[in-house]
C-alpha positions as CSV (number, residue, x, y, z in Angstrom):
1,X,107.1,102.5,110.2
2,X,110.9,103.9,110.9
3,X,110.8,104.4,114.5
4,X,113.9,102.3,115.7
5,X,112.3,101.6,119.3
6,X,109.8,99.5,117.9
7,X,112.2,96.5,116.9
8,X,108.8,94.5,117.7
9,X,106.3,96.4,116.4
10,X,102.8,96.0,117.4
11,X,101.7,98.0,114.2
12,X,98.5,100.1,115.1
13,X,95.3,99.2,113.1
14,X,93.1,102.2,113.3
15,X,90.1,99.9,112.9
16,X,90.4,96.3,114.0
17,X,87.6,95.1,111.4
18,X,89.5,96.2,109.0
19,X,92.8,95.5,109.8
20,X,94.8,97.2,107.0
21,X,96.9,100.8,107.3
22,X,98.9,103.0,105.1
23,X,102.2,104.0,106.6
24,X,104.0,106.7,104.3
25,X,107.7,106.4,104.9
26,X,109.6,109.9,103.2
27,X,113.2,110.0,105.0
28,X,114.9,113.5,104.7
29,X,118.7,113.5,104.3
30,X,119.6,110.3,103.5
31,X,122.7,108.9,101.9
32,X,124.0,106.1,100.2
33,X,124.0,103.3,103.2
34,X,121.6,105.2,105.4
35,X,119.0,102.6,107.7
36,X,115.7,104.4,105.9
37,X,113.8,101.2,107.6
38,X,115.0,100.2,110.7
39,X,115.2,96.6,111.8
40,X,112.1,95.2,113.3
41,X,109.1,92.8,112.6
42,X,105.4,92.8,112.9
43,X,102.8,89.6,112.6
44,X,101.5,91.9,109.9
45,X,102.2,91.3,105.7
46,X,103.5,94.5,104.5
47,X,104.0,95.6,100.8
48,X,106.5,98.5,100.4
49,X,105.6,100.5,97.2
50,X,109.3,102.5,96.3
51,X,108.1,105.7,95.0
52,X,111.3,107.4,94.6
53,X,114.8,106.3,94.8
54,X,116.6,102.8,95.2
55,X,116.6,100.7,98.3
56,X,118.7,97.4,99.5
57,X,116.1,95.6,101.9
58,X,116.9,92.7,104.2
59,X,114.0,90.6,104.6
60,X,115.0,87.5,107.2
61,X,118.7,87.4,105.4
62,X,117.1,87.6,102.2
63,X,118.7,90.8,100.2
64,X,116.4,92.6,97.8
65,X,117.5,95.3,95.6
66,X,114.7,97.9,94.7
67,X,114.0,101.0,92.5
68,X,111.6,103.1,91.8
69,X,108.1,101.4,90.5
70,X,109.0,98.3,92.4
71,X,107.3,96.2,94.6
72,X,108.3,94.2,97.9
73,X,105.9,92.3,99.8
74,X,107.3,91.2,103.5
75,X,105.7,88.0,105.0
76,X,103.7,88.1,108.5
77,X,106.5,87.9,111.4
78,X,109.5,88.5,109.2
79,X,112.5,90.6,110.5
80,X,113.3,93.4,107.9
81,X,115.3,96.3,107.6
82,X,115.9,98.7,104.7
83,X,119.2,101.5,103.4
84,X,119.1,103.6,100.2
85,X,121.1,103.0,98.1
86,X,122.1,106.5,96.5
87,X,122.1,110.0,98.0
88,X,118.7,110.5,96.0
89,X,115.7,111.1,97.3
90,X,113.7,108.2,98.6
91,X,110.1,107.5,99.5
92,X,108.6,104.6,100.0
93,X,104.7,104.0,100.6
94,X,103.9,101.0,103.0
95,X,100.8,98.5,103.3
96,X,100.3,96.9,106.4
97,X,97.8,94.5,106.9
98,X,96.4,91.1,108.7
99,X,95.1,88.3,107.2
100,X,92.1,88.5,109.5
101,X,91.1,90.8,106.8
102,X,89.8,88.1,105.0
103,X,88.4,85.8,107.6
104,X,84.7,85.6,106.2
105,X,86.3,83.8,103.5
106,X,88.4,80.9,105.5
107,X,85.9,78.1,104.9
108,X,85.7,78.9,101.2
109,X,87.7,76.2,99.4
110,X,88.7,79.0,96.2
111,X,90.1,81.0,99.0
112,X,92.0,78.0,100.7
113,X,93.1,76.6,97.7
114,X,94.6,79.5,96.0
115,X,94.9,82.3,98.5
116,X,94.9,81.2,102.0
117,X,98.1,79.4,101.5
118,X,100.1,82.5,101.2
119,X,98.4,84.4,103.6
120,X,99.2,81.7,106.2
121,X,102.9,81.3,105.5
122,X,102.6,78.1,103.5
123,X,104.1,79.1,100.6
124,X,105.6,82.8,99.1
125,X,105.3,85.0,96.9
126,X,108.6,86.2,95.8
127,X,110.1,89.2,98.0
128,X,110.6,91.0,94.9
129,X,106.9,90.9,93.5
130,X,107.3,93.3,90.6
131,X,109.8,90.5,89.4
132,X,107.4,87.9,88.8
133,X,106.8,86.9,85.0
134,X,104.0,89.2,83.7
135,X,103.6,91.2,86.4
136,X,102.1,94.2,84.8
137,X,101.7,97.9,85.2
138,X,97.8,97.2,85.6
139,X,98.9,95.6,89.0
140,X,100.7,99.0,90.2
141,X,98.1,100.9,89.3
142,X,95.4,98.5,92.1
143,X,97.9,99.4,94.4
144,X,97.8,103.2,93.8
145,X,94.2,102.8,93.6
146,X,94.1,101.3,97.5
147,X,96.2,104.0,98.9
148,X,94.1,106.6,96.9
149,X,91.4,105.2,98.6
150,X,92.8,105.2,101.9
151,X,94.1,108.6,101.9
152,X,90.9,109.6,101.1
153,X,88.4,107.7,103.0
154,X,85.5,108.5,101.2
155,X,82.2,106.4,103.2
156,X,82.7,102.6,102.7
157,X,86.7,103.0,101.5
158,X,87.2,100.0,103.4
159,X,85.2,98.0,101.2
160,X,87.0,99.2,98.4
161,X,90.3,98.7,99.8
162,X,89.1,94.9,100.9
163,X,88.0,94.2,97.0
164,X,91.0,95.5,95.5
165,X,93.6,94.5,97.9
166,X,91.7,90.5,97.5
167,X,92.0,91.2,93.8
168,X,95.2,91.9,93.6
169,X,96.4,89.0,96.1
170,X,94.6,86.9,93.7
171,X,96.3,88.1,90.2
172,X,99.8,87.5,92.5
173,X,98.9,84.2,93.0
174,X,97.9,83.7,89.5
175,X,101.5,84.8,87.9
176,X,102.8,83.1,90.8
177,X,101.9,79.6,89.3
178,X,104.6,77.0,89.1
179,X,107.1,79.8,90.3
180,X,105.0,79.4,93.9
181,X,107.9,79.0,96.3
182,X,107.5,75.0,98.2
183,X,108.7,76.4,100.9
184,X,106.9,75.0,104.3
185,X,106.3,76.9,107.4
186,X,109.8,77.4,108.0
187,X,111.1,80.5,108.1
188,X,113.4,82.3,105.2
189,X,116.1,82.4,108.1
190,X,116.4,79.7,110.3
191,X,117.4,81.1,113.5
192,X,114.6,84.0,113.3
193,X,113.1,83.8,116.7
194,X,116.5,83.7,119.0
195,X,117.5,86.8,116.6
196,X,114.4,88.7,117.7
197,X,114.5,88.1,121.2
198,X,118.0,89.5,121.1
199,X,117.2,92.3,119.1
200,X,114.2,92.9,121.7
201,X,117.1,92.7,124.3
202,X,119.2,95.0,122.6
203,X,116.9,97.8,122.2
204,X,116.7,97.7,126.4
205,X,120.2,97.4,126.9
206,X,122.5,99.2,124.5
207,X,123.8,101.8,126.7
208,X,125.0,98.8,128.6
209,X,127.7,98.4,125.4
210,X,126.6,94.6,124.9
211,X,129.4,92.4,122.9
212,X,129.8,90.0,120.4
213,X,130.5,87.3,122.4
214,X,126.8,88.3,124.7
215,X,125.2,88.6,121.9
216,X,126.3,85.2,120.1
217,X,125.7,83.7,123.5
218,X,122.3,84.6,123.9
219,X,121.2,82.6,120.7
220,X,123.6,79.7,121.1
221,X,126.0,80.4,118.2
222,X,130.2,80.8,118.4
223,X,130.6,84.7,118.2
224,X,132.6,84.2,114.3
225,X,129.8,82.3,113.3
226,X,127.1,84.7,115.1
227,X,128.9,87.2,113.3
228,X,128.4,86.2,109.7
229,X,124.8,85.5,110.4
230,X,123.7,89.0,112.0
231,X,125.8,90.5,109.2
232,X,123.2,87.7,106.3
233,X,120.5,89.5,108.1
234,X,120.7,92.9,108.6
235,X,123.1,93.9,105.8
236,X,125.2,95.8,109.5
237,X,127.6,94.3,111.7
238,X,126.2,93.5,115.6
239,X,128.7,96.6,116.6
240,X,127.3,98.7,114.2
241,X,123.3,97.6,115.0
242,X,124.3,98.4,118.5
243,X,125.5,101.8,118.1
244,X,122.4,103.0,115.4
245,X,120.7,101.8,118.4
246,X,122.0,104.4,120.4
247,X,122.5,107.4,118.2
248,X,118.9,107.2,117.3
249,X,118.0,107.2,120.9
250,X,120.2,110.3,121.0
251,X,118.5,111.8,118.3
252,X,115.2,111.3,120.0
253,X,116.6,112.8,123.4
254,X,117.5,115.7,121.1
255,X,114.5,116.9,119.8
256,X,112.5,116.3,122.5
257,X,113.8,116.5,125.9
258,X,116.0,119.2,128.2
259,X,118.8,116.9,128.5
260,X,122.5,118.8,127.7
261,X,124.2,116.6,125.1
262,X,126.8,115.6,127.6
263,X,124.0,114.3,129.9
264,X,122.7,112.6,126.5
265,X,126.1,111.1,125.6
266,X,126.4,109.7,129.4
267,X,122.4,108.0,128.8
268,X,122.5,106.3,125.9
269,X,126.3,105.0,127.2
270,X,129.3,107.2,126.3
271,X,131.0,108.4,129.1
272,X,133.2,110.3,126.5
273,X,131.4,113.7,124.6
274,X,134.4,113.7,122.4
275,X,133.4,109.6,121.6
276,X,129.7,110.5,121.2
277,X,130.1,113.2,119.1
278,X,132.2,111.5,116.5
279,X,130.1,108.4,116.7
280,X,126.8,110.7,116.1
281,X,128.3,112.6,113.2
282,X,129.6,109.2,111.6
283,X,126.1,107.8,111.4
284,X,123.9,111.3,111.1
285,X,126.5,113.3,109.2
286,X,126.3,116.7,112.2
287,X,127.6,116.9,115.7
288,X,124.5,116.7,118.5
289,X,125.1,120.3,119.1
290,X,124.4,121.2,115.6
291,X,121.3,118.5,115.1
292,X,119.6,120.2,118.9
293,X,120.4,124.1,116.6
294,X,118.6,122.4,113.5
295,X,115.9,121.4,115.5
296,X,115.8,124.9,117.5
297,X,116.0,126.8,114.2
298,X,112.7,124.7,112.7
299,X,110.7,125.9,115.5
């Protein structure tokens, strides 16, 4: 769910009847301000589950502040991003899944009338579900109960995962009520789509160092005004999007090819080792040379 080269991600479903998947997310050595969830977006709805630790999310601008017990569900198509928000421990469990899940139901008014609506973008639940007006422990515990289920994947789990995720869409909606956002089709954040093209074109070309002024360019905003919006979005300046961009690539390249770390600093576009290696330890907290030792030592 973390892996920063899937800005777009086309989220695997191991089964495509069943369109749902659990996606643990436990990120080692984080600190306060650390990217435990990096930017992208999926046609999927996910509900992220914080086990342990807080979390400051960014759901299409929308800032969400979450501990531990509580309960963020992420609309189909919606650009998120997640930091912890202490040097804690954090883990987070994840549930992706499609609204084709349900599709033997789409002619069933019940469905349409209280169910569908959600599920098709119509209206939303809030962000922050565990802050709706009753919501109670008993609607936790369903959700442990799915990913109990599909840990486990005991003969005909889907079926059980199918019921209880249905139920439990259904109880939302329920203590949803008159809170139900009236929110149409449009997005949360209006300029969504130009945003993810970019960030699509920023994952290709950040070793090309792309600016501010490209970057507000390419979505048709002034660069101060593209500014403040990147920075409503994704909680990070542009500059400093651009650059996790390209230490995580390094990261990557670290564990996993031959490359020196001066033929690394040169790919993912600093001509400088000196540059590189500052800019890796500000946002990983080590120098490349001692992240490739780490790596060699775990071996």
């Amino acid at each position: 769910m973390s892996n920063p080269k899937e800005l777009w991600e086309d989220t695997h479903m191991a089964q495509r009847a069943y369109p749902i998947q659990l996606f643990p997310n436990r990120p080692t050595n984080k600190k306060t301000g650390d990217c435990i969830l990096y930017l992208h977006w999926h046609a999927h709805m996910e509900v992220i589950i914080v086990r342990k630790g807080q979390a400051l999310f960014y759901i299409d601008s929308q800032p969400i502040e979450a501990k531990q017990g509580d309960v963020v569900f992420v609309p189909g198509g919606s650009l998120h991003v997640g930091y912890s928000q202490n040097d804690d421990e954090i883990a987070l469990d994840c549930i992706v899944f499609n609204a084709g899940l349900f599709q033997e139901w789409l002619n069933d008014s019940l469905h349409v009338q209280l169910v569908s609506r959600y599920l098709e973008g119509e209206e939303h639940f809030p962000l922050l579900v565990s802050s709706l007006d009753r919501y109670k422990d008993e609607l936790s515990h369903q959700l442990d109960a799915i990913i109990k289920e599909l840990e486990q994947k005991e003969p005909g789990y889907q079926l059980v995962v199918k019921a209880k995720l249905y139920a439990w869409l259904v109880q939302l909606a329920r203590l949803n009520g008159k809170q139900a956002s009236l929110s149409t089709q449009e997005p949360y954040f209006a300029n969504r789509d130009r945003f993810k093209q970019l960030i699509e074109w920023v994952k290709l070309h950040y070793a090309e160092k792309p600016t501010v002024k490209q970057a507000a360019r390419m979505v048709g905003l002034d660069p101060f005004y593209f500014c403040k919006q990147f920075k409503k979005l994704t909680g990070r300046t542009f500059i400093e999007f651009v650059n996790i961009c390209r230490v995580t690539e390094a990261e990557r390249m670290l564990k996993y090819s031959e490359a020196t770390v001066g033929e690394i600093a040169i790919q993912i576009g600093c001509e400088n080792a000196a540059y590189f290696t500052k800019l890796y330890k500000q946002y990983m907290g080590m120098t490349p040379s001692d992240a490739r030792k780490h790596v060699h030592e775990s071996l």
